[in-house]
Each structure stands twice: as structure tokens, then as C-alpha cells.
C-alpha positions in Angstrom: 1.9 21.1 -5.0 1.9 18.0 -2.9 2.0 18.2 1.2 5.6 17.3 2.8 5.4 14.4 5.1 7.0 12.3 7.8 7.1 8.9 5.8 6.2 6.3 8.0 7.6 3.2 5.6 10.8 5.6 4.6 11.3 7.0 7.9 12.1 10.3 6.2 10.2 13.2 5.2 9.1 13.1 1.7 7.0 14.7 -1.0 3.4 13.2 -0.2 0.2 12.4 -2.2 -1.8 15.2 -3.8 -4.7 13.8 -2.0 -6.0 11.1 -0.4 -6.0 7.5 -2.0 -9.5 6.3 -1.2 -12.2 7.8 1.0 -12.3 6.8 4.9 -10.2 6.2 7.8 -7.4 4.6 6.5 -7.6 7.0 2.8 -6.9 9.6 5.3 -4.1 8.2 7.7 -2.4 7.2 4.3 -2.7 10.8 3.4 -1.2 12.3 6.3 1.4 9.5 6.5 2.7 7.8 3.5 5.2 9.7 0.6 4.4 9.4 -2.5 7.3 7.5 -3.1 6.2 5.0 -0.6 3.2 4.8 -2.0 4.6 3.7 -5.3 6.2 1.0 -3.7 2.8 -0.7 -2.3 1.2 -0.2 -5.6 3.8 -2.3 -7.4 3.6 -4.6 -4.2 -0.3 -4.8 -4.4 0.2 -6.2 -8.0 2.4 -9.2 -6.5 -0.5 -10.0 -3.9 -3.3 -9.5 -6.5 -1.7 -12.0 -9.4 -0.8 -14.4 -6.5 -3.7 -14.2 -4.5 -5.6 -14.2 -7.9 -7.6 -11.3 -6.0 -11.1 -10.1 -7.3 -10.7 -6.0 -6.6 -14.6 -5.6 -7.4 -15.5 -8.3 -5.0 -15.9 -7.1 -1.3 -13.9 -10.1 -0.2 -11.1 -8.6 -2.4 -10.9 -5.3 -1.5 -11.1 -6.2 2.3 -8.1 -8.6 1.8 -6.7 -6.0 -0.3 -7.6 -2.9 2.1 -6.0 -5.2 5.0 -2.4 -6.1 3.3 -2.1 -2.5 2.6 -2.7 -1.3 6.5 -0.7 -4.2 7.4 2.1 -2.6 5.1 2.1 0.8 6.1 1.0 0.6 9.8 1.3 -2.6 11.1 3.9 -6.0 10.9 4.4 -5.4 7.0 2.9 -7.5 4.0 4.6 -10.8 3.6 4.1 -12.0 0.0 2.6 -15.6 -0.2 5.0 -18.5 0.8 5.6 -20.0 -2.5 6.2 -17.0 -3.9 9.1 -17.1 -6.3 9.8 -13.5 -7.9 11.0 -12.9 -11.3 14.5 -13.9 -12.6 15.5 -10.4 -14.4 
């Protein structure tokens, strides 16, 4: 059974993630932090930025960019998606 949290990105408590995402510092502040609903949300977010960005996730220039946005979404001024971004007429 997944932890309760104090969402950070909802601002509500919510179910959280079974465990962390990734190993390290920020695997573990995610942990402790994000809901798994909210977590949801920056995966389907991450796709945007990977097909824009045309991001390489096995390159270390990738994942760092990658690794960065995310931090940036849960923790710091949010992840803007690129300027001529246009999203998809439903």
C-alpha cells in the first residue's frame, strides 16, 4: 500500500508512489513529496518536452535536461513547454 502524502504540485494530500522513481537526492525528495497522481501528470508532460526537445534519454546530456525540467516542475518555477509549442487539436 502506497504512503499518504502532502502533494507539493496538488497542494493536497494524496495517495503517493510505491517507491521512489529513481535512485538519489531528488528520487527521494520526489518520494516523500509528489502523489502519485502528480506524478502522472509530469510523465505525460515529460513526453511533450522529450518529442519537442527531440531529447536523447540514454545520453547524459538528456537525462540532465530531463532530470532538470522535472525538479523545475515539482520544486521550483514550473516547466514551461518550448515557445513554439502548439498542442494537439483534439
Amino acid at each position: 500500500m502506497a504512503q499518504t502524502v502532502q502533494c507539493i504540485k496538488l497542494n493536497r494530500e494524496a495517495e503517493g508512489l510505491e517507491k521512489p522513481p529513481f535512485k538519489g537526492p531528488l528520487g527521494e525528495r520526489i518520494f516523500k513529496n509528489v502523489s502519485a497522481t502528480a506524478w502522472r501528470m509530469w510523465l505525460e508532460h515529460s513526453k511533450m518536452l522529450i518529442n519537442e526537445y527531440r531529447l536523447d534519454l540514454t545520453s547524459e546530456s538528456g537525462q540532465r535536461l530531463w532530470m532538470t525540467e522535472c525538479e523545475n516542475y515539482f520544486f521550483g518555477e514550473g516547466s514551461a513547454a518550448p515557445v513554439e509549442y502548439v498542442p494537439e487539436q483534439k
